[in-house]
DRENDO-76017 format. One record per atom (N, C-alpha, C): x, y, z. Coordinates in steps of 0.2 Angstrom, whole numbers, plus 5000, padded with zeros to 4 digits. Example, Ala and Ser with C-alpha at 12.3 -4.5 7.8 and 13.67 -1.06 7.14 Angstrom:
506649725039506249785039506649845039506449895035506849955036506450005039
//
This chain:
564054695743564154635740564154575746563654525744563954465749564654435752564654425756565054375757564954305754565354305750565254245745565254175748565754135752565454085754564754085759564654125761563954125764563454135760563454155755563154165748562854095746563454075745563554005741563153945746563253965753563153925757562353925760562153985759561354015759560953975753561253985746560953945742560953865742561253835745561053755744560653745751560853785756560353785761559553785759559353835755558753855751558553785747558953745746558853685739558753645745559053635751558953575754558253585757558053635761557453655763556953645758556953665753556553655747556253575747556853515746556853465747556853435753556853445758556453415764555653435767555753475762554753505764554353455762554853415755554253395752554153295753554653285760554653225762553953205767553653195762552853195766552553155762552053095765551453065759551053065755550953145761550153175756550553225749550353205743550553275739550153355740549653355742549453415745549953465750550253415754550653455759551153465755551553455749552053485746552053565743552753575742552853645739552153705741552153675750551853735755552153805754552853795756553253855756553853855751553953925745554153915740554653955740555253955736556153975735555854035737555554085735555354145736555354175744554754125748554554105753555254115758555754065756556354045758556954085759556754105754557254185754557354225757556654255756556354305762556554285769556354215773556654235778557254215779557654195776558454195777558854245774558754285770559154325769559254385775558754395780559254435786559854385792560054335788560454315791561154345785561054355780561754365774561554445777561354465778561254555780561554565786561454535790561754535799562654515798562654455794563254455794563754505788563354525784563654595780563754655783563254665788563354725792563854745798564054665799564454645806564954605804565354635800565754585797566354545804566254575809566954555813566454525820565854505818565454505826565754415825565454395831565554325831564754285832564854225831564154185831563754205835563954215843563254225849563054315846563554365844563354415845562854415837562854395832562354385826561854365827561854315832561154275834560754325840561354345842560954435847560554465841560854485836560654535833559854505829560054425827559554395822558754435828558854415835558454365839558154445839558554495841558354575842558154605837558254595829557754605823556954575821556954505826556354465826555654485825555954525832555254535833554954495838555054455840554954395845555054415852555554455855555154485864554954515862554654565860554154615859553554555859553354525852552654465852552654445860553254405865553254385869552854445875553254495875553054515881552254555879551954575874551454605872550954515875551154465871550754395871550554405882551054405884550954405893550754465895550954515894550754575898550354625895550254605887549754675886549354655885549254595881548554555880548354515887548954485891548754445897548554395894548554375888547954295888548554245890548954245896549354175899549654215904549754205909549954245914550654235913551154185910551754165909551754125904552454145900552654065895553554065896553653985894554553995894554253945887554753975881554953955874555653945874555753875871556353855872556553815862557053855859557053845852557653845848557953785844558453805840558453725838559253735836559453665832559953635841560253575838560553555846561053585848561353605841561853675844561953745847561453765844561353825847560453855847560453855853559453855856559653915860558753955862558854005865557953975869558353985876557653985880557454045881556854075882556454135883556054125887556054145892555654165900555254225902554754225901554254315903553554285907553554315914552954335915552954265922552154265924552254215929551854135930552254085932551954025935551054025936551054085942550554105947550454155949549854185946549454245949549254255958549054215958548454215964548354145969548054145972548054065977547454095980547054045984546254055987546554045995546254096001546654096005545654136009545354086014544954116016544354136012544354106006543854096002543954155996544454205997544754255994545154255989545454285983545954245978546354315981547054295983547454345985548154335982548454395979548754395976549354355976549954305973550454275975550654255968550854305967551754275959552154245962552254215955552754145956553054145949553554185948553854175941553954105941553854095932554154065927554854035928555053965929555653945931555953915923556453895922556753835920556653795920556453775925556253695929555453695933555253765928554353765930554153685927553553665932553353595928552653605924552553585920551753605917551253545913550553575917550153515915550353505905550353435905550353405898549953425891549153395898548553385894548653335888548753355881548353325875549253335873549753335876550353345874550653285874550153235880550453185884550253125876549853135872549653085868550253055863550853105864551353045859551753005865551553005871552052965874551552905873550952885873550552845869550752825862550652875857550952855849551652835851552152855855552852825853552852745857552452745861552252685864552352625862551752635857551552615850552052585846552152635843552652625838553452565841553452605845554152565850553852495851553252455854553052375853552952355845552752415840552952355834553552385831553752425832554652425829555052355835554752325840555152265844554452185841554252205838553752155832553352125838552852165845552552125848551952175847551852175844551052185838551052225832550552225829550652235823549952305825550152345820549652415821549252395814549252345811548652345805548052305810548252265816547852215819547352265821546752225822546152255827546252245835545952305836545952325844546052255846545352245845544952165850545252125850546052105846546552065847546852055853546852125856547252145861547052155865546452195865545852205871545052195869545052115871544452105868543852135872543952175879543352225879542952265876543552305872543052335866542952295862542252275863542152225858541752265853541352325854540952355849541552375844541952395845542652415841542652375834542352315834542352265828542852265825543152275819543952265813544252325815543952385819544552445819545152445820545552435817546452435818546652475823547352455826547752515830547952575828547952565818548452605815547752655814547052645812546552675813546352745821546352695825546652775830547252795830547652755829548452795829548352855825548152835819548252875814547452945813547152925816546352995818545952975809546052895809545552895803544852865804544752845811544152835812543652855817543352875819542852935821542452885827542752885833542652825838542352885845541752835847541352895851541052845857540952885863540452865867539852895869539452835870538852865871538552915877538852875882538952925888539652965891539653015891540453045893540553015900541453005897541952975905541753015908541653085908541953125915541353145921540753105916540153085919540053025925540652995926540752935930540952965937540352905941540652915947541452915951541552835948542052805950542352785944543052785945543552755938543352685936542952645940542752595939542252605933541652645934540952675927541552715923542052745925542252755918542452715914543052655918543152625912542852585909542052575913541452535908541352575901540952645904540752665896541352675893542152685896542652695887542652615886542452555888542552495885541652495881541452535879540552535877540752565869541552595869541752655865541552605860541252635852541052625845541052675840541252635834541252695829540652725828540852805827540252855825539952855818539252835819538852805814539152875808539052925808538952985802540052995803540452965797541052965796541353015794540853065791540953115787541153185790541753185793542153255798542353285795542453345797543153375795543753375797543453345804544253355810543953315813544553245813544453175814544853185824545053235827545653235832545153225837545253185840544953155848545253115853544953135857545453085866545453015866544852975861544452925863545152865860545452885855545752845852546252805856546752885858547452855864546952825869546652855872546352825878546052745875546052725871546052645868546652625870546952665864547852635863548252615870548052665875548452645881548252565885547652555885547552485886548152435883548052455875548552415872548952405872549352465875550052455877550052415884549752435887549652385893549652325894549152285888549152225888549752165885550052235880550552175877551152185879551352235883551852245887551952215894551152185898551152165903551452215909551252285908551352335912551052375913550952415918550552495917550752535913550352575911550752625907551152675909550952665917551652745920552152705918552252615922552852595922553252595915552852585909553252545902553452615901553152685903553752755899554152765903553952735908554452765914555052725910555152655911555852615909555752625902555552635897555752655889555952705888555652745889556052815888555852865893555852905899555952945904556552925907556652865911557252865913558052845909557852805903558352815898558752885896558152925895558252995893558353025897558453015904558553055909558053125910557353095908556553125909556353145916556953135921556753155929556153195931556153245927555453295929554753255926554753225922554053195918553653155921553153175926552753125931551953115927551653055931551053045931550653105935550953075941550853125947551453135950551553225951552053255953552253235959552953215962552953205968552953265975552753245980552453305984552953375986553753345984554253405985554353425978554053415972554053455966553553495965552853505969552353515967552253615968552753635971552953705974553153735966553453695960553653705955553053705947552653655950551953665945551653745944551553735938551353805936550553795939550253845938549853825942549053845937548753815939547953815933547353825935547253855942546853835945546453905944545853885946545253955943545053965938545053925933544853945927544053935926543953955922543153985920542853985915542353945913541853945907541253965910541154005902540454045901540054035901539354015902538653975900538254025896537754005893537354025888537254115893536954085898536654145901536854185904537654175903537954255906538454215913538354145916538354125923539154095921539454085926540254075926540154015930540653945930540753885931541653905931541853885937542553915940542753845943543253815941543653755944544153795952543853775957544153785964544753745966544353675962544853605963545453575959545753615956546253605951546753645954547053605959547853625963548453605959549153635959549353615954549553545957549753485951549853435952549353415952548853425949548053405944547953415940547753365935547653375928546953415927547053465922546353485921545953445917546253405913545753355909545253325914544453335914544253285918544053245916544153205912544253145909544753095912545453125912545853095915545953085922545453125926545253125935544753055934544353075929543853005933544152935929544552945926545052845921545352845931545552885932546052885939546752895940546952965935547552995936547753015944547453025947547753035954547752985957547652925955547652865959548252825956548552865949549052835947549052805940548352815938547952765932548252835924548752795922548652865914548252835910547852895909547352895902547352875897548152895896548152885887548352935885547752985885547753055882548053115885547953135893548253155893548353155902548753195906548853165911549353185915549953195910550453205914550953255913551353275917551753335919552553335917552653365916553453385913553653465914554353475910554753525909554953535903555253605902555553595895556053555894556653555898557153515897556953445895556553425899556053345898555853335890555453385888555453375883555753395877556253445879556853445873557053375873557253345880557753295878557453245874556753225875556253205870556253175863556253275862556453285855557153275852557653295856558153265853558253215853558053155857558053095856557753035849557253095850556753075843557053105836557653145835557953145831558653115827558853095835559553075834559252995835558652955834558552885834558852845841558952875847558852855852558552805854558052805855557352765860556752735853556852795846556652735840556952755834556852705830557552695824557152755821557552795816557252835811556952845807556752765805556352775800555452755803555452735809555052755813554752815815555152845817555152915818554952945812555152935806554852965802554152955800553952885802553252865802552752915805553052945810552252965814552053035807552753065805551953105801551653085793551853015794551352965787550653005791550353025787549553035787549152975783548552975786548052925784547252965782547353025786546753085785546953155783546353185779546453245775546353245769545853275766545853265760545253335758545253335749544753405750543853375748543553415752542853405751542653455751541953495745541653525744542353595742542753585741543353645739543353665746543553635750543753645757544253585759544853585764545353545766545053525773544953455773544853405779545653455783545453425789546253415794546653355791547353365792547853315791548153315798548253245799548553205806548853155804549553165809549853095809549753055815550453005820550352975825549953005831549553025830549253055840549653135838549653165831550153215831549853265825549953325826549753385820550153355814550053395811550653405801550153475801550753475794550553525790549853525788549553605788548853585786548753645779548453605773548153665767547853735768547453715773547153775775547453825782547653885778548253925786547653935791547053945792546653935794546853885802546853815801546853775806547653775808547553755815548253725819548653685815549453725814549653675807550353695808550653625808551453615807551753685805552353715807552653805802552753765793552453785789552653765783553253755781553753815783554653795781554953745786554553695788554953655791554953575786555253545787554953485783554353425782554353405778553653325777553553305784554253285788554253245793554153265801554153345800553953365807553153365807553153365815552653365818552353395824551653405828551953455832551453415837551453435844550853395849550953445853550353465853550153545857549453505863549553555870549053515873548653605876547953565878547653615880547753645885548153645888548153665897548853715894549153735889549453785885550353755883550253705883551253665879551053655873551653655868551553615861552453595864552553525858553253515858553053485849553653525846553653515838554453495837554453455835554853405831555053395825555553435823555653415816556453375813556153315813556853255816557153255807557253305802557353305796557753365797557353425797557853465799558353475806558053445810558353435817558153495821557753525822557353575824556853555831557153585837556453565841556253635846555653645846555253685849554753665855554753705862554353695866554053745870553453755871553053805874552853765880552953805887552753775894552153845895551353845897551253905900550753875903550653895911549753885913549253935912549253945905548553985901547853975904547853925909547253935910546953965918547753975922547554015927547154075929546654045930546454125934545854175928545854115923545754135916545054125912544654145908543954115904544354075899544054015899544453985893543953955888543453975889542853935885542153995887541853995881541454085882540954045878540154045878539654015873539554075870539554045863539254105856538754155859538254145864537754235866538254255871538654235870538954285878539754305875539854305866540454335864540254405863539754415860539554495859539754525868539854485872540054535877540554535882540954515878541854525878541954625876542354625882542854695881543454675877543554725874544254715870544754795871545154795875545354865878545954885869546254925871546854935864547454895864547554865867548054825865547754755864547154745864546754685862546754635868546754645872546654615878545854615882545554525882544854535880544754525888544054555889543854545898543254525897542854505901542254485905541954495910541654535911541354525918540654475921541054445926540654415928540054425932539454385934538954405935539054445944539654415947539754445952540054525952540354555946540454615944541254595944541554545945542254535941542554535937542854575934543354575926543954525926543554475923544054415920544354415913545154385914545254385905545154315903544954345897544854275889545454225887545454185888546054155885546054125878545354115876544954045872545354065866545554115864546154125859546854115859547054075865547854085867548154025860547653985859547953925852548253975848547854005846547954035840548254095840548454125844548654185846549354155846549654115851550254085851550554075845550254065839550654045835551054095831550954155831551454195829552054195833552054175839552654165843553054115840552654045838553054015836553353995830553054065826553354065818553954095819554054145824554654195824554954145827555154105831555354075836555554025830555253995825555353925821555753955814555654015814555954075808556854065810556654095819557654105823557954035821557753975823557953905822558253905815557653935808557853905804558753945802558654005806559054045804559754035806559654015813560353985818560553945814560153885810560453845809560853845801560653905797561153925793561753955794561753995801562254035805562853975805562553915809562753855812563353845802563053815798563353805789563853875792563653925790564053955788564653975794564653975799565053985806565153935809565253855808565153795814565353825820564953815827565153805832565653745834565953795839566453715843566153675848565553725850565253685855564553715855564053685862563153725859563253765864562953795862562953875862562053895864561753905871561153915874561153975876560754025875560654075877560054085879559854105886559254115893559154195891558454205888558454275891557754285893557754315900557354325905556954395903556454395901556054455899555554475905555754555906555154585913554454575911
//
């Protein structure tokens, strides 16, 4: 028999979850994840606590976390598979979160033209490239100059930055929102000089053929940031910095990492794509406290210039505090916050689902196929996952925040061409290798997106769970628990 107020309190739980799923624009995103759905995974909390009638909150949330299944994902994701040499997950509600630590920083370092061996675990206060993470510090940007009404996002670009002039009527709220398909003709990272790149992104134009399925691209932020620029009369490192890094107490959040924090970079360097014919292309030049995007290198992040898109460095603490900032209305009101996951894109075509996108931000997606919001979280979260391996997800309704720090691309294949996937190894634990034309056995990452996400369903499952723990057990105080996996 239940324990009847947990009972009782498990089921309004279920009603309110049910009810904040469906706080979303699109009605396709609603009644994703159904009572049924919901039940399932919350009832091993009414069981833990029946089985343990006299445990207390940290030791049930032992028990939740040790039933999961989640070290196990964790340490098979780093060590059996290898596809990340290290991650730290960090997940819960603001009361009770659990950081998870496995595996390393840094494999290797190039020493005499040699890659010789040097681990460097995974810290707390490891710092990790952004990449494509860094693009809501751009959307919050945004929102923050017209939640203080000094522009409006239905305006056109050219209002603000009349060098895009090929941009014609395109709105702000159009690239904020990934509704419009905006292209250059020659790639930035083709520029000499930061100078030729910012020519060709000011050449940027809508792409003739509108017809996507996946509207997600760099070109938009890296518009947006001008515009923050222009109407704030600052750079873009200065306006986060005084908005929200230093308000938030964002100390580890750099453009460019300062030279006694750079021993703390996780590190990225070596990584390798495939060519058609079998040949390897290996980055030498990616120290940490360099962005992988080369996009971002030639705008002139190391000279100090943020791209927009992506660029910059953090921690997890950085951007938990972020998130919890962005929940408790901190740094923007709520009902802004709620705006970033209004969608503008997504829709079905030919019995297929487009992507849906909000601010510079993922949402839920119809198809489980794509990269997509956890269904049991609500309408209004959202997630910004960046390529060099972080996601941070936000869900400012249910109060839920998640963050993934790994440099997945150390030492690693991250991009393999179609004739040269028939010739991946795949050993028993599914850990893929290549050998390179020099007779080196490299591993695959190009799956770490996707791969990763079963970490963060069990990890987005525990939150939902603690925080029915939390209803039925209030803590007196938060409650963080560190566990370091070999």
């Amino acid at each position: 028999m239940h324990n009847i107020k947990a009972y009782i309190i498990y089921r309004k739980y279920i009603d309110e979850l049910l009810k904040n799923q469906n706080l979303t624009t699109s009605p396709v995103l609603q009644d994703i994840f159904t009572k049924s759905d919901y039940e399932s995974l919350l009832k091993p909390v009414l069981k833990v606590i029946e089985d343990n009638p006299h445990a207390n909150l940290t030791t049930l949330r032992f028990l939740l976390f040790k039933n999961s299944g989640l070290k196990e994902i964790i340490n098979n994701f780093v060590h059996q598979t290898q596809i990340t040499p290290g991650v730290i997950l960090d997940f819960g509600t603001h009361l009770t979160r659990d950081t998870v630590l496995c595996g390393n920083a840094q494999e290797y370092v190039m020493e005499n033209g040699v890659l010789v061996s040097c681990p460097k675990a995974i810290e707390q206060d490891t710092i990790f490239d952004l990449a494509s993470t860094s693009k809501l510090f751009t959307a919050l940007s945004i929102l923050k100059l017209n939640e203080c009404d000094l522009l409006d996002v239905f305006d056109p670009i050219t209002k603000y930055v009349p060098e895009f002039k090929n941009l014609g009527d395109i709105t702000i709220y159009d690239l904020l929102k990934f509704r419009i398909m905006i292209v250059t003709d020659k790639r930035v990272d083709s520029a000499k000089t930061k100078e030729e790149a910012e020519q060709i992104l000011f050449s940027v134009h809508k792409k003739e053929d509108q017809n996507f399925n996946n509207a997600y691209t760099d070109m938009g932020a890296m518009v947006l940031r001008y515009v923050v620029e222009r109407v704030s009369k600052m750079p873009f490192t200065e306006f986060v910095q005084a908005v929200f890094f230093e308000p938030l107490g964002m100390h580890d959040t750099h453009l460019n990492v300062p030279s006694d924090k750079l021993n703390r970079v996780a590190n990225e360097n070596y990584s390798t794509i495939i060519k058609s014919d079998g040949t390897d292309i290996t980055k030498y030049n990616n120290v940490p406290g360099t962005p992988h995007d080369a996009k971002a290198i030639a705008i002139g992040e190391l000279e100090g210039i943020a791209p927009g898109h992506a660029g910059f460095f953090s921690t997890k603490d950085d951007m938990i505090k972020l998130g919890q900032a962005l929940i408790n209305g901190n740094i923007l009101k709520k009902d802004t916050v709620y705006s970033i996951s209004d969608t503008a894109t997504g829709f079905k075509d030919d019995d297929k689902y487009t992507r849906f996108y909000g601010s510079l931000v993922y949402l839920k997606q119809p198809d489980p196929q794509n990269l997509s919001v956890y269904p049991p979280l609500s309408g209004k979260a959202f997630m910004s996952p960046g390529f060099a391996g972080t996601t941070l997800c936000v869900d400012p309704v249910n109060e839920i925040t998640l963050f993934i720090g790994s440099g997945r691309l150390h030492n690693r294949i991250y991009q393999i061409h179609p004739n040269q996937v028939a010739n991946i190894k795949v050993d028993e634990h599914n850990k893929k290798t290549f050998i390179l034309p020099n007779g080196e056995e490299k591993i695959v990452c190009a799956d770490y997106t996707k791969e990763k996400e079963v970490m963060v369903k069990l990890a987005l499952d525990l939150s939902l769970q603690y925080q029915l723990l939390e209803k039925i057990m209030p803590p007196n105080k938060e409650m963080h628990l560190v566990r370091e996996l070999n």
